[in-house]
PATI-928222 format. One record per atom (N, C-alpha, C): residue number from 0; x negated, y, z negated. Coordinates in Angstrom, 3 decimals, always signed. Each point is the difference from the previous one (the first is absolute). Last residue first. Example, Ala and Ser with C-alpha at 12.3 -4.5 7.8 and 13.67 -1.06 7.14 Angstrom:
2
> pos; x; y; z
> 1; -12.850; -2.250; -7.080
> 1; -0.820; +1.190; -0.060
> 1; +0.770; +1.090; -0.730
> 0; -0.290; -5.720; +0.070
> 0; +0.890; +1.190; +0.000
> 0; -0.900; +1.200; +0.000
//
This chain:
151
> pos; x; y; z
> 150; +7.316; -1.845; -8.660
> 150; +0.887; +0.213; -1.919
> 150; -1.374; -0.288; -0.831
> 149; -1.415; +0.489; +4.701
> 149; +0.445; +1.173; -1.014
> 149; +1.119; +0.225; -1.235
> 148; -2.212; -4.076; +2.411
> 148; -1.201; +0.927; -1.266
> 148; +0.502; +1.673; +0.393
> 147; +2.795; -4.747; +0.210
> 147; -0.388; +1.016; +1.081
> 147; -0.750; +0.454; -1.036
> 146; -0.240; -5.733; -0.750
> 146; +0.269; +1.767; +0.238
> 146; +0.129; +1.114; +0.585
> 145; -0.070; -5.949; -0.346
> 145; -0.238; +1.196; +0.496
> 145; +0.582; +1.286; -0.610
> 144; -2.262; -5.508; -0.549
> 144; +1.234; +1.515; -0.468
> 144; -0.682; +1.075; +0.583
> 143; -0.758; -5.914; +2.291
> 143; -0.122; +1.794; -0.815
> 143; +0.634; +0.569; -0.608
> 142; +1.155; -5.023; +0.440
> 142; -0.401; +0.919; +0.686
> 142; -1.125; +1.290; -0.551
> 141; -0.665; -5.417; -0.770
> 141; +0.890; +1.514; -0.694
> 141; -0.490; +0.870; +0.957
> 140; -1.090; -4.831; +2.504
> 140; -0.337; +0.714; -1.395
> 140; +1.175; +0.884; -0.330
> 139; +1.067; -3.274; +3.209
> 139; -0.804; -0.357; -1.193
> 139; -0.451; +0.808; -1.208
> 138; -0.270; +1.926; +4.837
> 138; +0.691; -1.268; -0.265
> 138; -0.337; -0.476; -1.452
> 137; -1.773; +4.881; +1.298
> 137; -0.088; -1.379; +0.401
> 137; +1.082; -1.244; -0.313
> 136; -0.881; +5.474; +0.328
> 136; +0.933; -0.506; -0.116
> 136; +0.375; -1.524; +0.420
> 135; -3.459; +3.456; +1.355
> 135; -0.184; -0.281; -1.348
> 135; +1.276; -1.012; -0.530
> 134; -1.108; +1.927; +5.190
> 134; +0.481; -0.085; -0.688
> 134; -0.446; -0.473; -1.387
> 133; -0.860; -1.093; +4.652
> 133; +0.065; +2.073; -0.248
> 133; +0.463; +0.217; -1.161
> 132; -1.032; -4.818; +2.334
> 132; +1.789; +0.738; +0.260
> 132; -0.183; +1.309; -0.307
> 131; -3.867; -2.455; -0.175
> 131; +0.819; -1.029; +0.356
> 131; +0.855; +1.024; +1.168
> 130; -3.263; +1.675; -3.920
> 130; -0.227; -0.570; +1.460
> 130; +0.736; -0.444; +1.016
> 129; +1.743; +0.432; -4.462
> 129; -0.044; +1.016; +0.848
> 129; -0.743; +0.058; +1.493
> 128; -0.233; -3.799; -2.701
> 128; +1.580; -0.040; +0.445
> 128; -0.144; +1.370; +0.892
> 127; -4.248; -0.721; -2.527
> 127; +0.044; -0.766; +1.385
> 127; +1.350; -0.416; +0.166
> 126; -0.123; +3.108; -3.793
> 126; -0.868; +0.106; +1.355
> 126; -0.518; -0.776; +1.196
> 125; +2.743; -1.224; -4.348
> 125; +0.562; +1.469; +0.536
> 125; -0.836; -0.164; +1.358
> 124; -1.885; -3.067; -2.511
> 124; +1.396; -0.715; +0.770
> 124; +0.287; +1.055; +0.656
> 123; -3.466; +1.402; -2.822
> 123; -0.816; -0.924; +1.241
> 123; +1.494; -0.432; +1.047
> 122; +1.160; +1.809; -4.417
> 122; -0.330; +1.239; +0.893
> 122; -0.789; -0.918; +1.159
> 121; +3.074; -1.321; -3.696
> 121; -0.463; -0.420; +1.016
> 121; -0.380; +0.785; +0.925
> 120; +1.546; +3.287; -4.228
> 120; -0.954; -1.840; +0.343
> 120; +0.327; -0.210; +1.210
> 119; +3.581; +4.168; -0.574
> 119; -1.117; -0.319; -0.956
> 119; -0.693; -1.519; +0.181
> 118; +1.921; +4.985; +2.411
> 118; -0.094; -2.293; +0.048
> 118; -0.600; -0.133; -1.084
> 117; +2.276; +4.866; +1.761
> 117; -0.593; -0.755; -1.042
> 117; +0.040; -1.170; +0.017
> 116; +1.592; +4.576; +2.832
> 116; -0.007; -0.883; -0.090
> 116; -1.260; -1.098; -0.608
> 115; +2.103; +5.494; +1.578
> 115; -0.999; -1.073; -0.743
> 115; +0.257; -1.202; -0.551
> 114; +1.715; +4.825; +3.639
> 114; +0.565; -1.438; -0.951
> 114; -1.720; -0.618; -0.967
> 113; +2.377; +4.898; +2.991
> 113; -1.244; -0.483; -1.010
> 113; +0.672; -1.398; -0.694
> 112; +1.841; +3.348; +4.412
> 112; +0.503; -0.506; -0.996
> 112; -1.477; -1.219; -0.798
> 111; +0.459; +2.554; +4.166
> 111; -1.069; +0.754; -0.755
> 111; +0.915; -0.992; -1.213
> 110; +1.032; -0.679; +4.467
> 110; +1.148; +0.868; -0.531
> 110; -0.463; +0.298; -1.074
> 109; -2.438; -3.147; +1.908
> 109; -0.339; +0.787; +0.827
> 109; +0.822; +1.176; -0.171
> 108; -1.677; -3.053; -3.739
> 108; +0.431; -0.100; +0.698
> 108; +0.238; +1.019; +1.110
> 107; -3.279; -1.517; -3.813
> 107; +0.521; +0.818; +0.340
> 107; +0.280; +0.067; +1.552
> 106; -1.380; -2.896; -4.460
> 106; -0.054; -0.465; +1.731
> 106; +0.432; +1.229; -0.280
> 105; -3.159; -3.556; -3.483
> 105; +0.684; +1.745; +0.093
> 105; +0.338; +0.292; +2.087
> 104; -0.902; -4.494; -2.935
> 104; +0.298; +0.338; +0.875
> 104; +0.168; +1.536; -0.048
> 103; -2.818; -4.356; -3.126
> 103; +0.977; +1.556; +0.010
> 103; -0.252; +0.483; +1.121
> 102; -1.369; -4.710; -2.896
> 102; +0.474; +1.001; +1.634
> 102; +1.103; +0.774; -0.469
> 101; -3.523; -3.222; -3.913
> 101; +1.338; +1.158; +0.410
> 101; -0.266; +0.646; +1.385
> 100; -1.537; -4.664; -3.778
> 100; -0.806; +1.103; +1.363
> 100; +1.650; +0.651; +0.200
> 99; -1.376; -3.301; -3.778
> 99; +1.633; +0.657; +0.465
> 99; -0.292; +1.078; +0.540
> 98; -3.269; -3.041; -1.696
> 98; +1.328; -0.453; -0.361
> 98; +1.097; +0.332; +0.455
> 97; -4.405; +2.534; -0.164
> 97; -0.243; -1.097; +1.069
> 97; +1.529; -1.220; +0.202
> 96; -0.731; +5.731; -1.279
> 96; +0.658; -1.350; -0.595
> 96; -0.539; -1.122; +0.746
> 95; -1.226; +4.005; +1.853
> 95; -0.542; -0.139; -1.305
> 95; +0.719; -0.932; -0.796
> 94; +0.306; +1.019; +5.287
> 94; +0.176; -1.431; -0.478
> 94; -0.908; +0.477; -2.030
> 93; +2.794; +2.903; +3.857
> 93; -0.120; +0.270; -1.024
> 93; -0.369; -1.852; -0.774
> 92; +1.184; +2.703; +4.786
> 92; -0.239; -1.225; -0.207
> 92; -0.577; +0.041; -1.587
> 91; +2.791; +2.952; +4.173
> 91; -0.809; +0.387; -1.270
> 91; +0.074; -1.972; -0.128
> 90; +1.593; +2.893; +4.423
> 90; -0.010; -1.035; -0.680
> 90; -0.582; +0.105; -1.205
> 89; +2.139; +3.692; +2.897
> 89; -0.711; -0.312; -0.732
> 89; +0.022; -1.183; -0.531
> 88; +2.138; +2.987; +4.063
> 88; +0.005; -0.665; -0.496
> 88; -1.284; -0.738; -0.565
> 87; +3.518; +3.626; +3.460
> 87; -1.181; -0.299; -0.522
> 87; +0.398; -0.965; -1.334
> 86; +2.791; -0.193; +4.731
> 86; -0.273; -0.281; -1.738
> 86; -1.413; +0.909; -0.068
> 85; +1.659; -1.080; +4.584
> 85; +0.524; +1.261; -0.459
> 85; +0.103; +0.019; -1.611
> 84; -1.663; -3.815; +2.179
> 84; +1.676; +0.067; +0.285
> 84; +0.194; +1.144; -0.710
> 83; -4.273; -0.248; -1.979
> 83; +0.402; -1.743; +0.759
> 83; +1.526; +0.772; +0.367
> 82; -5.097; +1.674; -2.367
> 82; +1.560; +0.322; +0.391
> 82; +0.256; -0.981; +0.780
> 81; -3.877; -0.178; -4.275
> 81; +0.604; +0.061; +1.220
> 81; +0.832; +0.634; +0.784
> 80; -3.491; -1.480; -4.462
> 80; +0.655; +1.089; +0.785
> 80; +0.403; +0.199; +1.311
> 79; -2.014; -3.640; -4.243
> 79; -0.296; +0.734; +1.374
> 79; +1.429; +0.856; -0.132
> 78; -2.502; -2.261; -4.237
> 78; +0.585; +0.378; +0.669
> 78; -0.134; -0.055; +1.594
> 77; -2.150; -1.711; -5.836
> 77; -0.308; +0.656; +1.751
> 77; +1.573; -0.003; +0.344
> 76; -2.715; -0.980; -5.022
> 76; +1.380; +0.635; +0.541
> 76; -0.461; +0.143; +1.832
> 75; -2.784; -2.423; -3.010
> 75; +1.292; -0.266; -0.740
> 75; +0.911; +0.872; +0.877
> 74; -4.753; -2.458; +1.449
> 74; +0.921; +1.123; +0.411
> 74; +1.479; +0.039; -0.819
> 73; -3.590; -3.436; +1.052
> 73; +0.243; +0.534; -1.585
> 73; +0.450; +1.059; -0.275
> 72; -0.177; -2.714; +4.362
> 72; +0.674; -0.344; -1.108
> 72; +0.263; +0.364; -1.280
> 71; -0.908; +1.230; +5.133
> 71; -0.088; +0.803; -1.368
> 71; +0.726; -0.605; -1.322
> 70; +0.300; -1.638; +4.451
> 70; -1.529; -0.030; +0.241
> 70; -0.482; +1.257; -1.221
> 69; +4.583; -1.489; +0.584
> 69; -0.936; -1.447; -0.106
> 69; -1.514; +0.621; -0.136
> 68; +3.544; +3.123; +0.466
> 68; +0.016; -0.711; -1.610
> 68; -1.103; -1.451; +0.506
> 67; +0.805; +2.396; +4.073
> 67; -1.055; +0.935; -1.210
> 67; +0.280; -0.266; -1.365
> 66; +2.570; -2.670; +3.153
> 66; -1.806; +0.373; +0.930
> 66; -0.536; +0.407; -1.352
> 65; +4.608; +0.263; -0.226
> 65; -0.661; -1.641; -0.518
> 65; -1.671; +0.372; +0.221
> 64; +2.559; +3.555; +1.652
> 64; -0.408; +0.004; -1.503
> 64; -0.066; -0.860; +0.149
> 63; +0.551; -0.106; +4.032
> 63; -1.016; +0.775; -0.490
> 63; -0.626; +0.072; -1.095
> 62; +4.001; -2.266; +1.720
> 62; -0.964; -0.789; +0.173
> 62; -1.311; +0.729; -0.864
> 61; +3.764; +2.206; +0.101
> 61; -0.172; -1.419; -1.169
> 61; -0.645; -0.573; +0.506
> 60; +0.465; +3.383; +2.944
> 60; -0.225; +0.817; -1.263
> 60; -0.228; -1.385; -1.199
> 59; +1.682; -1.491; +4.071
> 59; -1.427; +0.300; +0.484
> 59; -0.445; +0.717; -1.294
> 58; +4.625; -0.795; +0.315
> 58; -0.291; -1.329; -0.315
> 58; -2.058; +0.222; +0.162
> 57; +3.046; +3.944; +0.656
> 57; -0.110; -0.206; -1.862
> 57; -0.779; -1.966; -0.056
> 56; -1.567; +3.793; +4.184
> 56; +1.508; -0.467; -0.570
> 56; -0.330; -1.047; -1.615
> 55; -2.085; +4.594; +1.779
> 55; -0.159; -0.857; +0.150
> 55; +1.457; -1.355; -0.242
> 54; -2.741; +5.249; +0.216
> 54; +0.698; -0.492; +0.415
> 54; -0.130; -1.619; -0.216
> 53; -3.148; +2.218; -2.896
> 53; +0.824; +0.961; +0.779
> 53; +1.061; -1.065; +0.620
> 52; -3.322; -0.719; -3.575
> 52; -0.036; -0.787; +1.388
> 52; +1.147; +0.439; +1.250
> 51; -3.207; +0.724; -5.428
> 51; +0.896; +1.324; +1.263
> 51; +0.481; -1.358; +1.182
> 50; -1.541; -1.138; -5.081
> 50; -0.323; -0.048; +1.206
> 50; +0.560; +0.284; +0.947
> 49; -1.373; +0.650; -5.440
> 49; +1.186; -0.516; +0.885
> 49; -0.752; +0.285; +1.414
> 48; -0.347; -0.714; -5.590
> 48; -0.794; -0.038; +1.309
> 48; +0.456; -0.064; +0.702
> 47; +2.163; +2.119; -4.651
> 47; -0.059; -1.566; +1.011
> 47; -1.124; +0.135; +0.981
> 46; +1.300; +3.377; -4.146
> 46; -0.939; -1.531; -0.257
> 46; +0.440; -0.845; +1.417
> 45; +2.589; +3.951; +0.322
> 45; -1.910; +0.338; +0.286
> 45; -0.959; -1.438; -0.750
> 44; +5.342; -0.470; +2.199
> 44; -0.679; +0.616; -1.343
> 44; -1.430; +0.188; +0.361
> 43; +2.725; +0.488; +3.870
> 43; -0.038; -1.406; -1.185
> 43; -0.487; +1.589; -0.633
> 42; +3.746; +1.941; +2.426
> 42; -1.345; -0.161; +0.379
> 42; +0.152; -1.002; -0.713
> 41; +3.436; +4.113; +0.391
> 41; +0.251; -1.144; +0.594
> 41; -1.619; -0.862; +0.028
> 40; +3.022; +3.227; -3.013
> 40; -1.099; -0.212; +0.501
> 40; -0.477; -1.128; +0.723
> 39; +5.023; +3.201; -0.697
> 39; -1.113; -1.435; -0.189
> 39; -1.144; -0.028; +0.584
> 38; +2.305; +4.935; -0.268
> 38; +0.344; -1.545; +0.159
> 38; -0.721; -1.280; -0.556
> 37; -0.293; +4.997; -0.660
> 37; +1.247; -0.265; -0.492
> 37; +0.651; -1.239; +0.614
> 36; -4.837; +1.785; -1.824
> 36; +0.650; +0.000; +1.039
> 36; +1.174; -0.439; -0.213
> 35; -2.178; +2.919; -3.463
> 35; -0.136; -1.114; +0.287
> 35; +0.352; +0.223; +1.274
> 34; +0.495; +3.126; -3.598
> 34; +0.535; -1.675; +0.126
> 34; -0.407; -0.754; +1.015
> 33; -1.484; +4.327; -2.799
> 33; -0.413; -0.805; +0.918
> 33; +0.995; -1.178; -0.044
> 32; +0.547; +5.531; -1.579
> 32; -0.145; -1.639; -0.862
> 32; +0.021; -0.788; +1.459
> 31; +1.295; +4.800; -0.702
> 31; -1.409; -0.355; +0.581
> 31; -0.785; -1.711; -0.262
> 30; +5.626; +1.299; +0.053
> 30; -1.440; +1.281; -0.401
> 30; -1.610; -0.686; +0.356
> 29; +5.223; -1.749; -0.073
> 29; -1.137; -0.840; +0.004
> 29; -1.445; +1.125; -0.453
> 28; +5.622; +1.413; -0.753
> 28; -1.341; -0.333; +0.134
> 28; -0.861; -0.598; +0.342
> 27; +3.423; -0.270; -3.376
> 27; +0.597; -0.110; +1.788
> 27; -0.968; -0.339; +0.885
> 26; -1.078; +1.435; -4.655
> 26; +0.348; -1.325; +0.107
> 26; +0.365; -0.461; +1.274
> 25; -0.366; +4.823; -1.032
> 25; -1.599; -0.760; -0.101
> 25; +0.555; -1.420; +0.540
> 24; +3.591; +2.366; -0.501
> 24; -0.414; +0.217; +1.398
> 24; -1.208; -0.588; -0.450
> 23; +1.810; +0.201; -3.817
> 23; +0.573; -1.455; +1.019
> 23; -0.457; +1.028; +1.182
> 22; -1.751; +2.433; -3.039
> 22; -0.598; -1.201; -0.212
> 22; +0.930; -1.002; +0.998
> 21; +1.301; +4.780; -0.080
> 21; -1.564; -0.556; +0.786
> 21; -0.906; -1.968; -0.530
> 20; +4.673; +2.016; -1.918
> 20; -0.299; -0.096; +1.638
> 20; -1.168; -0.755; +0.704
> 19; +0.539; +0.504; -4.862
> 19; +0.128; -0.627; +0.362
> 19; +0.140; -0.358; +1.675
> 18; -1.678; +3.990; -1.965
> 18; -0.113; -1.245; -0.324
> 18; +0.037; -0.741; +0.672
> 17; +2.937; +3.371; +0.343
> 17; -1.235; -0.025; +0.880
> 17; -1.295; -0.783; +0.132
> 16; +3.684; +0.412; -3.306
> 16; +0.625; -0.426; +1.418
> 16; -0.978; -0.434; +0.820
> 15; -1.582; +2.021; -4.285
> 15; +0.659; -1.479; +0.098
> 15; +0.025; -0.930; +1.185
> 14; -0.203; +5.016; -0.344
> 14; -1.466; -0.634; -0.225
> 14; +0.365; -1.225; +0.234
> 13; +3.876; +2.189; -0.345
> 13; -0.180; +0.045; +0.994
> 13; -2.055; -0.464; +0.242
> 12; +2.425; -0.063; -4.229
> 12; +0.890; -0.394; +0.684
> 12; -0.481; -0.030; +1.314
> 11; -2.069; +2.760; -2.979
> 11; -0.652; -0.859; -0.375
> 11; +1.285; -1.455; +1.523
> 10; +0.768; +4.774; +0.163
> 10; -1.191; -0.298; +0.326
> 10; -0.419; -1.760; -0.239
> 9; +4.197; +1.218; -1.668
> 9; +0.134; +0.312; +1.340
> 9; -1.603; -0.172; +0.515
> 8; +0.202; +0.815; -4.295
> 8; +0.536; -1.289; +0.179
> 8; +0.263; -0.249; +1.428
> 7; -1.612; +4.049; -1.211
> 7; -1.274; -1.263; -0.506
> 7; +0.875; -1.438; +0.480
> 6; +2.757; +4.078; -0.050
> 6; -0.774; +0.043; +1.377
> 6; -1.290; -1.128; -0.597
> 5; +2.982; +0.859; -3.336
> 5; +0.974; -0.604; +1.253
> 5; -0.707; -0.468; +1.241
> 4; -2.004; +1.954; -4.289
> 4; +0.407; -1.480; -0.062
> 4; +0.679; -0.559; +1.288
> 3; -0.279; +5.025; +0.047
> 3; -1.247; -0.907; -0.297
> 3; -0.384; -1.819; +0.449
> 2; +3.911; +3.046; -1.150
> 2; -0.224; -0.623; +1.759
> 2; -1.310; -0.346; +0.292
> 1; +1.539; +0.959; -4.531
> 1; +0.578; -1.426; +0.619
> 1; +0.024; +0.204; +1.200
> 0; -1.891; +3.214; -2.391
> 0; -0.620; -1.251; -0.333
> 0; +0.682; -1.167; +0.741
//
């Protein structure tokens, strides 16, 4: 009787092990589970209208978007899409606040590093400075915040 008891306990002991094994190798694992791509998605959002203008430089790209927020005034979200100096690069124009219109810069640099950059209001000032100089970063006003969008 007691090698009985001996060999159940030894069985039940080694069921356990094996258990638990196979469950932290489950956990290790990825197994058939979708993650995804394993970088940044680099694009606008699907609510913007955007406008391909392939090569271009950034003071001709702010001329552009002024072009297509003037002649789409009731247009709450538009964009263009550019590359400028080995950048690709997304303007976003988000006017559903009329109080506090929002530029958003998405740039990906030529070392693939992902920034995004945020103006918030004088969006008419932003865009005829960028015209100017290439830039959002007008005199007078608040800069941008910027982010990398892989923290």
């Amino acid at each position: 009787m007691k090698a009985v008891k001996l060999l159940l306990g030894v069985l039940f002991v080694a069921v356990a092990v094996y258990g638990f094994g196979r469950f932290f190798l489950s956990e290790l694992s990825p197994g058939s589970q979708d993650l995804g791509p394993p970088a940044v998605i680099f694009s606008a959002p699907p609510s913007y209208a955007m406008e391909e203008a392939g090569e271009l430089s950034r003071t001709a790209a702010a001329r552009r978007l002024a072009a297509a927020l003037a002649s789409q005034p009731e247009a709450g979200k538009l964009g263009i899409h550019f590359t400028a100096d080995g950048a690709e690069i997304y303007w976003l124009v988000d006017r559903g606040d009329p109080a506090a219109p929002q530029l958003v810069e998405r740039s990906a640099g030529p070392t693939g590093t992902r920034l995004e950059t945020t103006w918030m209001g004088a969006l008419d000032e932003r865009l005829s400075w960028a015209a100017e100089h290439g830039r959002f970063d007008a005199p007078g006003l608040p800069n941008g915040e910027s982010r990398n969008l892989y923290h």
